[in-house]
C-alpha positions in Angstrom: -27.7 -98.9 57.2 -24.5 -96.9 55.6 -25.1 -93.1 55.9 -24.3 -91.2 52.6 -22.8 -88.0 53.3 -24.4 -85.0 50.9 -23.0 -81.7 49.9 -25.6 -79.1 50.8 -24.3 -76.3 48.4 -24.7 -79.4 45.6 -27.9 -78.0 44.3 -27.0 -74.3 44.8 -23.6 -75.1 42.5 -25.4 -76.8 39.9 -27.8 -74.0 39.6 -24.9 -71.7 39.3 -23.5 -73.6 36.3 -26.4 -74.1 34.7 -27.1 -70.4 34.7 -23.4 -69.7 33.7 -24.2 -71.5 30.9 -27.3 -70.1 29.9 -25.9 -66.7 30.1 -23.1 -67.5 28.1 -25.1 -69.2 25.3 -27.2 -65.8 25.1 -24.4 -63.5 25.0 -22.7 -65.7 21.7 -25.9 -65.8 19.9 -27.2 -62.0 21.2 -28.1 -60.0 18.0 -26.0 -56.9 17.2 -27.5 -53.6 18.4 -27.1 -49.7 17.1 -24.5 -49.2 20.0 -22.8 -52.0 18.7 -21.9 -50.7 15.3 -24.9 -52.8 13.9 -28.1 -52.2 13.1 -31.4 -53.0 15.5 -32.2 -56.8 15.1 -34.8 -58.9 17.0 -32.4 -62.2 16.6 -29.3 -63.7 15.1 -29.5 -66.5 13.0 -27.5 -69.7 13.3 -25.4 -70.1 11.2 -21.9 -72.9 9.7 -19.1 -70.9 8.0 -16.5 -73.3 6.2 -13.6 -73.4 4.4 -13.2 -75.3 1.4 -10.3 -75.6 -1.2 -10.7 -72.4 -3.9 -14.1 -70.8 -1.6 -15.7 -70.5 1.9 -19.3 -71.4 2.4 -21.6 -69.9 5.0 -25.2 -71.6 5.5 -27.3 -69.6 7.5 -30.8 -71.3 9.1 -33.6 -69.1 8.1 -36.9 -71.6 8.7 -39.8 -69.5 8.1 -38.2 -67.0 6.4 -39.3 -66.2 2.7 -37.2 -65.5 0.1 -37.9 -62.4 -1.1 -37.8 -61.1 2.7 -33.7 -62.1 2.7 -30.9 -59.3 1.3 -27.6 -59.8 0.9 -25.4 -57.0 0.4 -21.4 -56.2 0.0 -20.3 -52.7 0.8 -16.9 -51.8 1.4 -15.6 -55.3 2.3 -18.6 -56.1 4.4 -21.0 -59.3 3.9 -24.3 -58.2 5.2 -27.4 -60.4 5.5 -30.5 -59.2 6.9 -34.2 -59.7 6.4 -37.3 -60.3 8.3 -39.5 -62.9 9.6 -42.9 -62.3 9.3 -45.3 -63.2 12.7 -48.0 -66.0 11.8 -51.2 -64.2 12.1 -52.8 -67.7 13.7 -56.4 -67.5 15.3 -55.7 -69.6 18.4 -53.1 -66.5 19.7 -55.1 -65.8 22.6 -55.1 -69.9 23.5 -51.2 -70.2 23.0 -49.9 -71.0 26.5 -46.1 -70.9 25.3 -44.0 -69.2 22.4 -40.6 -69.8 21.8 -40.4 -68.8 17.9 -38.8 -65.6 17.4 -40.0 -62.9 15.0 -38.6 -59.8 13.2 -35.9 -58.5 11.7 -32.8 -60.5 11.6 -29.0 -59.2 10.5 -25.4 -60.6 10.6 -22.2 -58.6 9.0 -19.3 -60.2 8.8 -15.4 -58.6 7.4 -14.8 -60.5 4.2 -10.9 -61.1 4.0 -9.1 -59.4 1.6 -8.8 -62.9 -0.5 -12.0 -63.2 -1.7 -13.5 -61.7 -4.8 -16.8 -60.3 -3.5 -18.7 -59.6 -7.3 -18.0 -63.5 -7.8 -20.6 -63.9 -4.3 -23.0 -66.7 -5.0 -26.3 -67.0 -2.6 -29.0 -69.8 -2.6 -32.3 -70.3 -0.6 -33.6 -73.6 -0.4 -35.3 -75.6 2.1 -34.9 -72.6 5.1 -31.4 -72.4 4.5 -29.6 -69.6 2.8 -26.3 -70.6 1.1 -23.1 -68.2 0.2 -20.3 -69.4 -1.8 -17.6 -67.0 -1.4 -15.0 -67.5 -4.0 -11.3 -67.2 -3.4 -9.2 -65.5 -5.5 -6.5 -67.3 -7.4 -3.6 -66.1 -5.5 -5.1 -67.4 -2.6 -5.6 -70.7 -3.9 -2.9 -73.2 -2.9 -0.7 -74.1 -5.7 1.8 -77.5 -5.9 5.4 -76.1 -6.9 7.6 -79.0 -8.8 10.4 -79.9 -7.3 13.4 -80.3 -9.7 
């Protein structure tokens, strides 16, 4: 019979990363605040931002979110998008043994740069996903010079 040695703070470290990372998650996706410079949200939604030749594209998750419960607003070079998310009003609350759903208001700002022409903005809702096209302007666009 071989004897396997074990590390007995094994456990204990591995506990210790996995809260790390837990913690670290929260604080990337923790909604802004009032002492933050924001406004009071009850969560941040997920969200892509990409760049694409001539625009940028955000696409923010919003399942359970209705349409008409979404704003987007641009004041003063900010991109704002906030809205709610209404609580089901379900019968069986009092038989629900675990809820991981969240509920309430929801916001995210973001500093558009300087190349983009903000009354060109384009937003779409479809399927729980709210898409922004954010046009570029033409001087930002990358031109081919000739060579002679």
């Amino acid at each position: 019979m071989t004897f396997m040695g074990c590390n007995p703070y094994y456990r204990m470290q591995a506990a210790r990363r996995g809260l790390e990372e837990r913690l670290r998650r929260r604080w990337e996706r923790a909604p802004r605040s009032a002492d933050q410079g924001g406004e009071e949200c009850s969560w941040s939604p997920d969200l892509d931002v990409v760049e694409e030749p001539g625009k940028y594209r955000i696409d923010l998750e919003l399942p359970g979110v209705a349409k008409e419960d979404v704003t987007v607003t641009v004041t003063q070079g900010l991109l704002k998008i906030s809205g709610r998310k209404k609580p089901e009003n379900s019968a069986d609350s009092a038989n629900t043994l675990r809820r991981e759903r969240v509920f309430g208001s929801f916001c995210r700002t973001f500093r558009l740069p300087e190349q983009v022409r903000a009354e060109h903005i384009q937003a779409e809702f479809r399927a729980g996903v709210l898409s922004l096209t954010l046009p570029k302007a033409e001087a930002a666009k990358p031109r081919e010079v000739p060579i002679a």
